[in-house]
mmCIF file of the N, C-alpha and C atoms, coordinates in Angstrom:
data_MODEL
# 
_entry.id   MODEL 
# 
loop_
_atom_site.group_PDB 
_atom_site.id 
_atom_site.type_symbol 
_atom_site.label_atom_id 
_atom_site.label_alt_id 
_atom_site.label_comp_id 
_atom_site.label_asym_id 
_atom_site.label_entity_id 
_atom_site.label_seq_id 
_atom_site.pdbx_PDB_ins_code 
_atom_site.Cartn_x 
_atom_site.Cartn_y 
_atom_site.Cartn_z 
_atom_site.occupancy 
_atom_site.B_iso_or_equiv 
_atom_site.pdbx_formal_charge 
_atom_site.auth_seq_id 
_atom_site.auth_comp_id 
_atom_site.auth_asym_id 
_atom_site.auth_atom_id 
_atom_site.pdbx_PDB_model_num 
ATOM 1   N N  . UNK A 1 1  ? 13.390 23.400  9.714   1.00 0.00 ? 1  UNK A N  1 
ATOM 2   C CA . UNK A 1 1  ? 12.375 22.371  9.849   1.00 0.00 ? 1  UNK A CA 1 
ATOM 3   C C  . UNK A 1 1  ? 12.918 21.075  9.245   1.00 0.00 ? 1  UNK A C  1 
ATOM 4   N N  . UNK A 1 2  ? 12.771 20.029  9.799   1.00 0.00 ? 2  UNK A N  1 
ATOM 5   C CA . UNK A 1 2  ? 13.101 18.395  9.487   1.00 0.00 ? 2  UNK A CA 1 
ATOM 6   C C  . UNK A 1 2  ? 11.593 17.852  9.138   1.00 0.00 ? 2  UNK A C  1 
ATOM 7   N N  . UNK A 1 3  ? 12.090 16.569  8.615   1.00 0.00 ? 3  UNK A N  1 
ATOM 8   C CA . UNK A 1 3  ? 10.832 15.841  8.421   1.00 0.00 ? 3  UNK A CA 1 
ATOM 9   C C  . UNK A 1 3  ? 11.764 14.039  8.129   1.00 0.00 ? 3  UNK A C  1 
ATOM 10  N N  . UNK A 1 4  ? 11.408 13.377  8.845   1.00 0.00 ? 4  UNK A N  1 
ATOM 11  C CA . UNK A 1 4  ? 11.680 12.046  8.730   1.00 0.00 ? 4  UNK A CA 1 
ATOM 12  C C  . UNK A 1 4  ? 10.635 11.231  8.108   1.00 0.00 ? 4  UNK A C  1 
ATOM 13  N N  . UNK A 1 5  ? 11.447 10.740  6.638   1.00 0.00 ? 5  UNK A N  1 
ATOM 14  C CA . UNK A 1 5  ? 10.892 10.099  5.645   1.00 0.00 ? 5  UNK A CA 1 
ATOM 15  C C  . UNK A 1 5  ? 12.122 8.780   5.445   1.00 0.00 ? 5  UNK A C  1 
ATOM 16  N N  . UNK A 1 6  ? 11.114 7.975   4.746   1.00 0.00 ? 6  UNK A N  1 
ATOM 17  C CA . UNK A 1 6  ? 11.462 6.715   4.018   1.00 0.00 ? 6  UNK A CA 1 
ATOM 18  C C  . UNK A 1 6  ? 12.827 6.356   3.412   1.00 0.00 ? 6  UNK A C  1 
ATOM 19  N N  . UNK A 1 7  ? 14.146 6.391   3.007   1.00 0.00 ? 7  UNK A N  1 
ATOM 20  C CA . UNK A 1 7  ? 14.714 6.800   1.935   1.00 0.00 ? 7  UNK A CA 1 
ATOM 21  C C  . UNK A 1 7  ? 14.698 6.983   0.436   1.00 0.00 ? 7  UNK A C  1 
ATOM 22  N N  . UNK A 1 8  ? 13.695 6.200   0.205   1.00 0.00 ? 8  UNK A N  1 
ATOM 23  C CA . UNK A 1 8  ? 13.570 6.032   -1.328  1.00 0.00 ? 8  UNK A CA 1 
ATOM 24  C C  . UNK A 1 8  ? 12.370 7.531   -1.755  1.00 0.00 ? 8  UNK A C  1 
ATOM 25  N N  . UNK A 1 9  ? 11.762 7.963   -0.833  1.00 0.00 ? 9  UNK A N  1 
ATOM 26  C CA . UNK A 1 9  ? 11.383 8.864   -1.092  1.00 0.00 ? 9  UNK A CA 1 
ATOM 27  C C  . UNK A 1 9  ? 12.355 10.374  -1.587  1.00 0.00 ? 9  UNK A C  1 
ATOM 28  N N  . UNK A 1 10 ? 13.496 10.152  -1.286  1.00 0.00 ? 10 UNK A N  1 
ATOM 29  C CA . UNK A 1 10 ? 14.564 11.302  -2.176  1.00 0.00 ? 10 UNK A CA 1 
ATOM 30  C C  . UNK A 1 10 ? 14.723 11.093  -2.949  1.00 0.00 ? 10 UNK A C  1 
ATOM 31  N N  . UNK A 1 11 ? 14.936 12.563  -3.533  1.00 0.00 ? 11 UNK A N  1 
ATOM 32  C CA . UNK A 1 11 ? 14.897 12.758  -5.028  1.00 0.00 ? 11 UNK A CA 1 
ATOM 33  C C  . UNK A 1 11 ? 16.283 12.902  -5.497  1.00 0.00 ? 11 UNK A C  1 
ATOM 34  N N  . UNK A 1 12 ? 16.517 12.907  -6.800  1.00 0.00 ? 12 UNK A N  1 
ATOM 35  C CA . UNK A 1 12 ? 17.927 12.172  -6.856  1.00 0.00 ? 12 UNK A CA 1 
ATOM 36  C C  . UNK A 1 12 ? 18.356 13.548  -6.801  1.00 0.00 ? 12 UNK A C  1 
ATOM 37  N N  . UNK A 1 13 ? 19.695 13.969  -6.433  1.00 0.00 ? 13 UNK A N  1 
ATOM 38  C CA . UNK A 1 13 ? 20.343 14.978  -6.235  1.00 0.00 ? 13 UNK A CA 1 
ATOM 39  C C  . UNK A 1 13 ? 19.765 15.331  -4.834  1.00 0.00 ? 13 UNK A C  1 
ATOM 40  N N  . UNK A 1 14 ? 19.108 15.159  -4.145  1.00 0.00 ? 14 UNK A N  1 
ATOM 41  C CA . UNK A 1 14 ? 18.552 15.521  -2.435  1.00 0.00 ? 14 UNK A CA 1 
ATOM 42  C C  . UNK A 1 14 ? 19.841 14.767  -1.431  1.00 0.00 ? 14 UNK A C  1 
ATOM 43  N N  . UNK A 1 15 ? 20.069 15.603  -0.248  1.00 0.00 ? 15 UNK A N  1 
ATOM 44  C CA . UNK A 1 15 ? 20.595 14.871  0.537   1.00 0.00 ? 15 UNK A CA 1 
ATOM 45  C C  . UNK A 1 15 ? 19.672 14.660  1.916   1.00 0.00 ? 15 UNK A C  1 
ATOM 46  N N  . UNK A 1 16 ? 20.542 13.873  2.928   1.00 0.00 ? 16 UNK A N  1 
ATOM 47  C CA . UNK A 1 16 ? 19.881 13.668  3.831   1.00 0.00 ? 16 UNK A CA 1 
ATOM 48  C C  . UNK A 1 16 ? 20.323 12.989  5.080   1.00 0.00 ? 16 UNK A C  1 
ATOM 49  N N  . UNK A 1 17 ? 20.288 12.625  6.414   1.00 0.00 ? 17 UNK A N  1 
ATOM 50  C CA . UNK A 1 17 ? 20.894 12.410  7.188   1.00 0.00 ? 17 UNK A CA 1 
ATOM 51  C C  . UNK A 1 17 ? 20.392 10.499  7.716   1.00 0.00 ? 17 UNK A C  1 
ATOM 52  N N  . UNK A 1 18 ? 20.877 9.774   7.785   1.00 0.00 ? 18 UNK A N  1 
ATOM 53  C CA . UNK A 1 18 ? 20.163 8.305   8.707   1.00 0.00 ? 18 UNK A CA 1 
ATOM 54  C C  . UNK A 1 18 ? 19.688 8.978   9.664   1.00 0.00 ? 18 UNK A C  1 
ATOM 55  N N  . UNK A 1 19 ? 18.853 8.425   10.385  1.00 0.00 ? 19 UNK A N  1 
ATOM 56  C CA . UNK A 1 19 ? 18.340 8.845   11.613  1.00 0.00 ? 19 UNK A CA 1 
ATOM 57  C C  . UNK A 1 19 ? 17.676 7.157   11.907  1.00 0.00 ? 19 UNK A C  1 
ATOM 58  N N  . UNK A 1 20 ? 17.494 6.072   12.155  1.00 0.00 ? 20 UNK A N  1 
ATOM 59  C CA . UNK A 1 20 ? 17.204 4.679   11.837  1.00 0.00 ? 20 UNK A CA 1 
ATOM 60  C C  . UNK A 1 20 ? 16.787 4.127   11.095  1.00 0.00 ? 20 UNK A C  1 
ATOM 61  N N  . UNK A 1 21 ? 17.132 2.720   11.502  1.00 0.00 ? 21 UNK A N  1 
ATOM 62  C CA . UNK A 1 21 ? 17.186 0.984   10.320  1.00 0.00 ? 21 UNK A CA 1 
ATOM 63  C C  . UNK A 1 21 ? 15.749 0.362   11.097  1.00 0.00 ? 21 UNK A C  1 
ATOM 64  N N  . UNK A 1 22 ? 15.132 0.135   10.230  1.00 0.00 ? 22 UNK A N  1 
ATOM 65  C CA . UNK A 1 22 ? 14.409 -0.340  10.776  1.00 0.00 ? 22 UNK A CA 1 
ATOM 66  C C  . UNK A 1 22 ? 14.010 -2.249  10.176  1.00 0.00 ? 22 UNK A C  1 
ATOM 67  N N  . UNK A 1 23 ? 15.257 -2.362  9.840   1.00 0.00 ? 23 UNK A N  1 
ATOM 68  C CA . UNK A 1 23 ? 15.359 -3.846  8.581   1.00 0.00 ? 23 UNK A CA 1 
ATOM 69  C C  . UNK A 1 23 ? 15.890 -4.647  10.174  1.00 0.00 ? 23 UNK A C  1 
ATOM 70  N N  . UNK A 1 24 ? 15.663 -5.923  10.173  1.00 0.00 ? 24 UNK A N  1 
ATOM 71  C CA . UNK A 1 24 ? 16.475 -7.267  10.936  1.00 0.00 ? 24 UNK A CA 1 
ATOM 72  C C  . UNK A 1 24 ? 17.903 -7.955  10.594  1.00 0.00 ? 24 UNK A C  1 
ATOM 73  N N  . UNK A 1 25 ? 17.863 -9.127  11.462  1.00 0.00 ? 25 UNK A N  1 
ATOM 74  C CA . UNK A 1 25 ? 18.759 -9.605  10.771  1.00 0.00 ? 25 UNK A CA 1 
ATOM 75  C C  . UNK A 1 25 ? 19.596 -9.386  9.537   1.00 0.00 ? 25 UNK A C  1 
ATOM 76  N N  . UNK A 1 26 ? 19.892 -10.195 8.593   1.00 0.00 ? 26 UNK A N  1 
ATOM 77  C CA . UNK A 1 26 ? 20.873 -10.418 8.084   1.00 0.00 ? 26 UNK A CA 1 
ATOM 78  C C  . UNK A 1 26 ? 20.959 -8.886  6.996   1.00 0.00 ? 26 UNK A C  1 
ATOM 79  N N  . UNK A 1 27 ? 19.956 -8.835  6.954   1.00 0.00 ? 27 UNK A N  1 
ATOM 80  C CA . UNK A 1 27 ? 20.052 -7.484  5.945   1.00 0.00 ? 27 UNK A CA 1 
ATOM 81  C C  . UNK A 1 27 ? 20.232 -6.076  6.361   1.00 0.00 ? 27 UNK A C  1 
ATOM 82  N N  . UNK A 1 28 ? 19.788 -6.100  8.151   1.00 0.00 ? 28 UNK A N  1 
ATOM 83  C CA . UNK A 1 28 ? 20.371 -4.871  8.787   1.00 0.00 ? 28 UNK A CA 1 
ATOM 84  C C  . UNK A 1 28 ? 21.826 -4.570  9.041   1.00 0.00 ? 28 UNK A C  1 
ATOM 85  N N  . UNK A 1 29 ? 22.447 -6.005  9.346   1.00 0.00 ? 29 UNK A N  1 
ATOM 86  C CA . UNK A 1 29 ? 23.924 -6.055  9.356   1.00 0.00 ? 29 UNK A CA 1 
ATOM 87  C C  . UNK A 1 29 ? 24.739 -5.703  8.093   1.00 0.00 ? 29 UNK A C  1 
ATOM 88  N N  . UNK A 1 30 ? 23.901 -6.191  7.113   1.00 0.00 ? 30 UNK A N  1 
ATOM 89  C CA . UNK A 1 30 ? 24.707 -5.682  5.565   1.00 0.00 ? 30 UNK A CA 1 
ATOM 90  C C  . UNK A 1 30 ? 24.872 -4.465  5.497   1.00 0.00 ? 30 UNK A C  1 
ATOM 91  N N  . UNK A 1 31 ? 23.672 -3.947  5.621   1.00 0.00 ? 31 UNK A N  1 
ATOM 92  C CA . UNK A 1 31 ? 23.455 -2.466  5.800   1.00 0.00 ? 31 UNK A CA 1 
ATOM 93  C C  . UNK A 1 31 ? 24.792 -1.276  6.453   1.00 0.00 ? 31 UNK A C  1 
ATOM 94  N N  . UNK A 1 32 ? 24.378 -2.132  7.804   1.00 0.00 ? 32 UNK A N  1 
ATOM 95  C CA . UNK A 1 32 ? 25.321 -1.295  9.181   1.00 0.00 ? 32 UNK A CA 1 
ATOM 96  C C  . UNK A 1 32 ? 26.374 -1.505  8.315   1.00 0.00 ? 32 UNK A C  1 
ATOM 97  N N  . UNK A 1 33 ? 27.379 -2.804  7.686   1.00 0.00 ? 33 UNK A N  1 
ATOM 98  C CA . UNK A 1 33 ? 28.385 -2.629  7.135   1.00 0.00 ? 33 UNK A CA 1 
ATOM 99  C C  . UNK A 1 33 ? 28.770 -2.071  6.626   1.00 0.00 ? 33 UNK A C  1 
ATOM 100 N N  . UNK A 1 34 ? 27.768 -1.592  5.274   1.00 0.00 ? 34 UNK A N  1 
ATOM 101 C CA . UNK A 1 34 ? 27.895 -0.550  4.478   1.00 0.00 ? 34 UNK A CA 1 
ATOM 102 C C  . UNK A 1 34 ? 28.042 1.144   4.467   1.00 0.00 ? 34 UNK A C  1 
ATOM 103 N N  . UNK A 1 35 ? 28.202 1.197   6.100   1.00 0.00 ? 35 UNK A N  1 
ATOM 104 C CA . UNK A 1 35 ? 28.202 2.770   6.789   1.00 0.00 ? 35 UNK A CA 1 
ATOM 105 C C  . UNK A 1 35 ? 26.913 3.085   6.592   1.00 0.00 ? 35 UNK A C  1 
ATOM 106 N N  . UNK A 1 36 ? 25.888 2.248   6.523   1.00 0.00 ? 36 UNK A N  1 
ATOM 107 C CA . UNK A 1 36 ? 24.394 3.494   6.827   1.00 0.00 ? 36 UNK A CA 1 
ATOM 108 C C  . UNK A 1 36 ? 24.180 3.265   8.121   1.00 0.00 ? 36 UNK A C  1 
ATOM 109 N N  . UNK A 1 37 ? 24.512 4.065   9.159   1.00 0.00 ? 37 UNK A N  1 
ATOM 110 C CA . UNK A 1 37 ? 24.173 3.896   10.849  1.00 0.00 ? 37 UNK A CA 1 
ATOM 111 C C  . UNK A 1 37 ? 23.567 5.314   10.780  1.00 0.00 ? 37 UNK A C  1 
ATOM 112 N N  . UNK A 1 38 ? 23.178 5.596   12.000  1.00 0.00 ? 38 UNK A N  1 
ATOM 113 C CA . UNK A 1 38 ? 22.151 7.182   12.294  1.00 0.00 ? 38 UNK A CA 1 
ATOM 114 C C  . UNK A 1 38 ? 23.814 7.634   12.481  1.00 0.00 ? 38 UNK A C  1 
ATOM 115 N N  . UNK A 1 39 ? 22.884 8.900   11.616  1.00 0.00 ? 39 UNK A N  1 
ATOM 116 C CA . UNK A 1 39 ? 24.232 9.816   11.541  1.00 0.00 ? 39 UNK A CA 1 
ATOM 117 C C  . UNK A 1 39 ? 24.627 10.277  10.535  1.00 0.00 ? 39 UNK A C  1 
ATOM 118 N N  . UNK A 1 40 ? 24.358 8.998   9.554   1.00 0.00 ? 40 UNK A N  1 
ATOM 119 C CA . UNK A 1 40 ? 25.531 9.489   8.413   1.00 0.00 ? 40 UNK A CA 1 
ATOM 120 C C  . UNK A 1 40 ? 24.524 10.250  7.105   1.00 0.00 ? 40 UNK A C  1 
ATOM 121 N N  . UNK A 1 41 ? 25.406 10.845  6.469   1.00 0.00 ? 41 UNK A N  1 
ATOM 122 C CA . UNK A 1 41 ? 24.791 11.666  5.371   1.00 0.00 ? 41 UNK A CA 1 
ATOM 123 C C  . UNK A 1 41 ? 24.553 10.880  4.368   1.00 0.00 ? 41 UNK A C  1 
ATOM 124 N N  . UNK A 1 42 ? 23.837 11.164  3.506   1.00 0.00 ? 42 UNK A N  1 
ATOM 125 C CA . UNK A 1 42 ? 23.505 9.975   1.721   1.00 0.00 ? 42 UNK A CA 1 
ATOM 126 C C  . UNK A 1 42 ? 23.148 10.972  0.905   1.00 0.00 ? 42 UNK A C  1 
ATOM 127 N N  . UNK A 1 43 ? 23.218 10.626  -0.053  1.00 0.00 ? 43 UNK A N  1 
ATOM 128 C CA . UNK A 1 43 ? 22.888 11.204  -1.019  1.00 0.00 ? 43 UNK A CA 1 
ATOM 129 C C  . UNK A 1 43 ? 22.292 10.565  -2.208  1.00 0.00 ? 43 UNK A C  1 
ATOM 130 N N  . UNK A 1 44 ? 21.074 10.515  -2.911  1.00 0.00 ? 44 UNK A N  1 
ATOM 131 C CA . UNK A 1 44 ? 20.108 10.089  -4.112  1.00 0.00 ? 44 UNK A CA 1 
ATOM 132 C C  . UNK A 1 44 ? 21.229 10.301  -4.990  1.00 0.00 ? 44 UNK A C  1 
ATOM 133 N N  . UNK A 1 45 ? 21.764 9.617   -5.408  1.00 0.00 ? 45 UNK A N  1 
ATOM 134 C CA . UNK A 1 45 ? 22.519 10.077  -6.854  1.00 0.00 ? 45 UNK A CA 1 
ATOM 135 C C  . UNK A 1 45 ? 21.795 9.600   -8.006  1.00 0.00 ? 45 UNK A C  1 
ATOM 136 N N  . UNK A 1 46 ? 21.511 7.979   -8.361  1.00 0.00 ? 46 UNK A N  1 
ATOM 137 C CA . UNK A 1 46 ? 20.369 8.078   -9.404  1.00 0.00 ? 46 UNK A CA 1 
ATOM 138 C C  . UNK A 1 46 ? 19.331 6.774   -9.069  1.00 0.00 ? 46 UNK A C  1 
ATOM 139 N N  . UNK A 1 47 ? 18.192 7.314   -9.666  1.00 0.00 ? 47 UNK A N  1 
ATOM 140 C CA . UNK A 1 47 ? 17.113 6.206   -9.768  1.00 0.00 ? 47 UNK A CA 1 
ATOM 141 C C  . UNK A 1 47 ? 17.224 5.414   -11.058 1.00 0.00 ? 47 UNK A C  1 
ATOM 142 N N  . UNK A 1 48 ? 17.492 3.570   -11.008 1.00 0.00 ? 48 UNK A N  1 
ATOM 143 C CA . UNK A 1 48 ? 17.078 2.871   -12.124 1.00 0.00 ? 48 UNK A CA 1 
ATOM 144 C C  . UNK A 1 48 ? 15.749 3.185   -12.353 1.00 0.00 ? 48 UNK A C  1 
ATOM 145 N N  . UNK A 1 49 ? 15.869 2.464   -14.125 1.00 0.00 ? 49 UNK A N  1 
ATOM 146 C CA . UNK A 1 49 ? 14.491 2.319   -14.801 1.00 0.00 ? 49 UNK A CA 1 
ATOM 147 C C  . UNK A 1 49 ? 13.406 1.675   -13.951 1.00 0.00 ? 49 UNK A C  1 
ATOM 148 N N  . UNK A 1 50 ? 12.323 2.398   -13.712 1.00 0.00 ? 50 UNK A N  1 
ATOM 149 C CA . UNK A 1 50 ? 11.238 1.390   -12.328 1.00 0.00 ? 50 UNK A CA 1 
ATOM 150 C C  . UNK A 1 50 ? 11.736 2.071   -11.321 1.00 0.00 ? 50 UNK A C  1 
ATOM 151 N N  . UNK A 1 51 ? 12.582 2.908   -11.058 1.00 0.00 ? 51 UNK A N  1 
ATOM 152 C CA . UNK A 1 51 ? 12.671 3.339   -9.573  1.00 0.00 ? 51 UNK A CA 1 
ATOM 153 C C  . UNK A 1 51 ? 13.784 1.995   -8.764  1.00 0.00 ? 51 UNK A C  1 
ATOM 154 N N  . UNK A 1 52 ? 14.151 0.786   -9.704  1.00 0.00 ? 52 UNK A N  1 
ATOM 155 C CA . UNK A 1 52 ? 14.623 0.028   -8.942  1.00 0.00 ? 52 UNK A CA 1 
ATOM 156 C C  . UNK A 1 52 ? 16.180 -0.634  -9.708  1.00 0.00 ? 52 UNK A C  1 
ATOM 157 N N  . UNK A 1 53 ? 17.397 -0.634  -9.367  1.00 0.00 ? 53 UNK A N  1 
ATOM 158 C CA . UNK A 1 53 ? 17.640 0.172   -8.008  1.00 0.00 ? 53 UNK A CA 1 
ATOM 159 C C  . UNK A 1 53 ? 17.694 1.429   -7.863  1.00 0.00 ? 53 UNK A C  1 
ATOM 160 N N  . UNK A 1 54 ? 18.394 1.728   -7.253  1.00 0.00 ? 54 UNK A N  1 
ATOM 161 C CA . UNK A 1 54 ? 18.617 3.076   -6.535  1.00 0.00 ? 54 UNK A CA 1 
ATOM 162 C C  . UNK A 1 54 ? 20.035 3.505   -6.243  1.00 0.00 ? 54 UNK A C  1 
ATOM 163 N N  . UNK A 1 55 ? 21.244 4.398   -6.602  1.00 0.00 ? 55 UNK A N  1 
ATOM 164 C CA . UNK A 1 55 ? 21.974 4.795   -6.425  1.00 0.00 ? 55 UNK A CA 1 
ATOM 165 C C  . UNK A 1 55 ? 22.134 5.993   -5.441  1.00 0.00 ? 55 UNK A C  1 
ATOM 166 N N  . UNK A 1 56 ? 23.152 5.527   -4.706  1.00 0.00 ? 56 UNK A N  1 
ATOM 167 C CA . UNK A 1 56 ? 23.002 6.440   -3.375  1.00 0.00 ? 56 UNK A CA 1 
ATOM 168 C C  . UNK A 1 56 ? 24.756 6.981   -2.953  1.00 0.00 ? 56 UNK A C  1 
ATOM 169 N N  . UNK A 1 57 ? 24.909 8.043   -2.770  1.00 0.00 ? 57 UNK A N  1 
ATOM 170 C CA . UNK A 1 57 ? 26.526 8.029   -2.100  1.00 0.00 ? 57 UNK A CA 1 
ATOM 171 C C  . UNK A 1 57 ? 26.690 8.109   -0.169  1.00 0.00 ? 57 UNK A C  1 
ATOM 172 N N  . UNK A 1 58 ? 27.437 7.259   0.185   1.00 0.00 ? 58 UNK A N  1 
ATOM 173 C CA . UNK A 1 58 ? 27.483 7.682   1.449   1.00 0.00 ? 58 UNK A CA 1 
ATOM 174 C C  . UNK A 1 58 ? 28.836 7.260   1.268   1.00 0.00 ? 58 UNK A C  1 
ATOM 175 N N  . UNK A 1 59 ? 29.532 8.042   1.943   1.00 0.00 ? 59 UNK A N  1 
ATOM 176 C CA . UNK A 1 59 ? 30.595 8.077   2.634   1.00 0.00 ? 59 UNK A CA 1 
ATOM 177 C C  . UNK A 1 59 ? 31.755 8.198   1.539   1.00 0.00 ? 59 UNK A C  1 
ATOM 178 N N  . UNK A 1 60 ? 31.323 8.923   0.738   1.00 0.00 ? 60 UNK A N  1 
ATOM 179 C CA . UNK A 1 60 ? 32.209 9.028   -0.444  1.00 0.00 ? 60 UNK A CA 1 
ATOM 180 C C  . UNK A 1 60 ? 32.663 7.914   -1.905  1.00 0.00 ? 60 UNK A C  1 
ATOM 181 N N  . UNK A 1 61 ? 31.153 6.715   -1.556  1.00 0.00 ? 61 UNK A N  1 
ATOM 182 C CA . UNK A 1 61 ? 31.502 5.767   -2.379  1.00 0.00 ? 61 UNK A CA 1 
ATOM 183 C C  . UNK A 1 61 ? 29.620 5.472   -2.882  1.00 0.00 ? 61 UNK A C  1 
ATOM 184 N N  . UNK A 1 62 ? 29.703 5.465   -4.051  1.00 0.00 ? 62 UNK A N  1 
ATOM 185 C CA . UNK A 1 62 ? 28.360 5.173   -4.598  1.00 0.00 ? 62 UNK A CA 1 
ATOM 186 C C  . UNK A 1 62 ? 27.886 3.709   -4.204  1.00 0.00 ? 62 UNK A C  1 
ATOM 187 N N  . UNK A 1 63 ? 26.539 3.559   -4.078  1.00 0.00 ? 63 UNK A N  1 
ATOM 188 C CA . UNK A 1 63 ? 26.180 2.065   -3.752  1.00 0.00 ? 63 UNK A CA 1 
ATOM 189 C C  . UNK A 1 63 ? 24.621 1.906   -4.279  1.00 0.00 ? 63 UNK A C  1 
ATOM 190 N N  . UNK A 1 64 ? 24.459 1.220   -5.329  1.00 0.00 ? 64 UNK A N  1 
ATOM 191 C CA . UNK A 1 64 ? 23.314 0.698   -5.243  1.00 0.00 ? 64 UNK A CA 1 
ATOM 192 C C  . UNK A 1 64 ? 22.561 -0.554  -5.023  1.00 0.00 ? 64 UNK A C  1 
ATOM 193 N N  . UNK A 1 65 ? 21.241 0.009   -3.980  1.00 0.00 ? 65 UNK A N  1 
ATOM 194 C CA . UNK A 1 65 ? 20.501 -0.666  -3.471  1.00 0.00 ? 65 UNK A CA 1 
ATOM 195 C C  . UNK A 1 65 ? 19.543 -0.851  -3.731  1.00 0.00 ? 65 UNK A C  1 
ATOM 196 N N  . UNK A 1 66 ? 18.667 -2.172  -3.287  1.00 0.00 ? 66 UNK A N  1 
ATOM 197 C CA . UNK A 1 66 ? 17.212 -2.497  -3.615  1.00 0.00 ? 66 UNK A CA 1 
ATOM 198 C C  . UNK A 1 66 ? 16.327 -1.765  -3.197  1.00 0.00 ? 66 UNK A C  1 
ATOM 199 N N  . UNK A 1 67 ? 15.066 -1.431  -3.425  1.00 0.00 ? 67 UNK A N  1 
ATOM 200 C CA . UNK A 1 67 ? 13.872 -0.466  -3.125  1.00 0.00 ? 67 UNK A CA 1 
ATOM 201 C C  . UNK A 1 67 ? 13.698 -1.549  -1.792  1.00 0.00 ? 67 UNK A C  1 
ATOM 202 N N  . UNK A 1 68 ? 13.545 -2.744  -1.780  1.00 0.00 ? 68 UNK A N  1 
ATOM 203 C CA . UNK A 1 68 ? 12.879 -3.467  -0.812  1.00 0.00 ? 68 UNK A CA 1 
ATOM 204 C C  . UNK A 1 68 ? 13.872 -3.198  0.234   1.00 0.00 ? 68 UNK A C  1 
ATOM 205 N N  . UNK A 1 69 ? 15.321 -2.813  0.303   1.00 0.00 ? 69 UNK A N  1 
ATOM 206 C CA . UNK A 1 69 ? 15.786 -2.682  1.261   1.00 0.00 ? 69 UNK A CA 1 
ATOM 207 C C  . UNK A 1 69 ? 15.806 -1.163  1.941   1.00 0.00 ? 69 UNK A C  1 
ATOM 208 N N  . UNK A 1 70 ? 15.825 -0.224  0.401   1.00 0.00 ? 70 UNK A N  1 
ATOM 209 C CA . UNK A 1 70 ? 15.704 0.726   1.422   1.00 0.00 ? 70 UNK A CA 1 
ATOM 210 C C  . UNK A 1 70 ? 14.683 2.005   2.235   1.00 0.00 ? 70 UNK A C  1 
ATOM 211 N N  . UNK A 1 71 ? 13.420 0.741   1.873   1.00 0.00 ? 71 UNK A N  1 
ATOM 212 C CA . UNK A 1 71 ? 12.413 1.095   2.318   1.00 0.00 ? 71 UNK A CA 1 
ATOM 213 C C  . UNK A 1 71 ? 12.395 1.221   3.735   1.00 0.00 ? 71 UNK A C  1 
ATOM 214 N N  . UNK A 1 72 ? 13.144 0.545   4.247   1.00 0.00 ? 72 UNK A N  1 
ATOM 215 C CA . UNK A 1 72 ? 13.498 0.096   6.166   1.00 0.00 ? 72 UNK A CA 1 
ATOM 216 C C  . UNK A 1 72 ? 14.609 1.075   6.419   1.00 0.00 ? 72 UNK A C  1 
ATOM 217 N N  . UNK A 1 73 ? 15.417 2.307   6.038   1.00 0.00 ? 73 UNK A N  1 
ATOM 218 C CA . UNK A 1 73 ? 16.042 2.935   6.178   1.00 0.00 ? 73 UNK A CA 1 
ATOM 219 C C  . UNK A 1 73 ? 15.427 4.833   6.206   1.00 0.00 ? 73 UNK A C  1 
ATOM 220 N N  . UNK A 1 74 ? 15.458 5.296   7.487   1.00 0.00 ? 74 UNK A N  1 
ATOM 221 C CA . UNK A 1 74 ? 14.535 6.409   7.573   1.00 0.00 ? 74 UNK A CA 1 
ATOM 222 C C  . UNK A 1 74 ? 15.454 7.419   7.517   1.00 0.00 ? 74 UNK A C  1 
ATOM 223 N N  . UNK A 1 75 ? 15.253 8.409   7.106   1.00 0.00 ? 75 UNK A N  1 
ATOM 224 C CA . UNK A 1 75 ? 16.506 9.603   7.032   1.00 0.00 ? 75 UNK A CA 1 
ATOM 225 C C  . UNK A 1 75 ? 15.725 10.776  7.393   1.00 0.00 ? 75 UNK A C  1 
ATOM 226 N N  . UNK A 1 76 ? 16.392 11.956  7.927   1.00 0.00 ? 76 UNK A N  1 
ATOM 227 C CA . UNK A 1 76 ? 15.894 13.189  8.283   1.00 0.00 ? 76 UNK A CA 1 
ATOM 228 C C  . UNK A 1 76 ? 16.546 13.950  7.139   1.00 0.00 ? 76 UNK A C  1 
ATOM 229 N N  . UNK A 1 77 ? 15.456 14.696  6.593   1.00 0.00 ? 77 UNK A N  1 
ATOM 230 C CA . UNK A 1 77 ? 15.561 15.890  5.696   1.00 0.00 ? 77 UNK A CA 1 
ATOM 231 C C  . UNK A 1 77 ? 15.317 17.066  6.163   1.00 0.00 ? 77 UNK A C  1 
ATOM 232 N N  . UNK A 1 78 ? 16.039 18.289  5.862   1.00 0.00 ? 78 UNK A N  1 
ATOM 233 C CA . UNK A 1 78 ? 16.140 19.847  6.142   1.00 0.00 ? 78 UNK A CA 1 
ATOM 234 C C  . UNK A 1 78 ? 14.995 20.547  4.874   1.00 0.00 ? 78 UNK A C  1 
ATOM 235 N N  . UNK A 1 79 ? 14.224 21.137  5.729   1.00 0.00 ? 79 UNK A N  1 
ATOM 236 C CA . UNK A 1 79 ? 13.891 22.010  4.754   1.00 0.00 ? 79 UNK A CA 1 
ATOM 237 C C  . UNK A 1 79 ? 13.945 23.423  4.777   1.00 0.00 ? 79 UNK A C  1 
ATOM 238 N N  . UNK A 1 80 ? 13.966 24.635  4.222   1.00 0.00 ? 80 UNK A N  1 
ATOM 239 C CA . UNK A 1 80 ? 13.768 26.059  4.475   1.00 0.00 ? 80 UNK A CA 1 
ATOM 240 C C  . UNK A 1 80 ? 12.851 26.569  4.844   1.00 0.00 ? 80 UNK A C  1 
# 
């Protein structure tokens, strides 16, 4: 079973798959740069103080991002 959620809704140590961006312009392109396209895997590695930012691994390199950005980023999760 899947369920397509928000990204910031993972919990740190959860993984999860892109499945779409739903951000514009200039900040979707940052994004796409950064290897988050549908497809790719991420991973919650840690939440700042406030939930903001957010540490995430994709593609074998940690990156943290703003809550406001990756609220527009939807990922599919596996469950048992």
């Amino acid at each position: 079973m899947s369920q397509n959620i928000p990204l910031t809704q993972l919990h740190e140590g959860q993984k999860a798959q892109v499945s779409m961006l739903l951000s514009t312009g200039n900040i979707r392109r940052r994004l796409q740069d950064l290897g988050i396209v549908a497809g790719t895997s991420i991973e919650c590695v840690q939440k700042g103080p406030g939930g903001d930012p957010i540490a995430y691994k994709i593609r074998n390199t940690i990156i943290a991002l703003r809550l406001e950005d990756v609220n527009t980023i939807i990922v599919t999760t596996k469950f048992k």
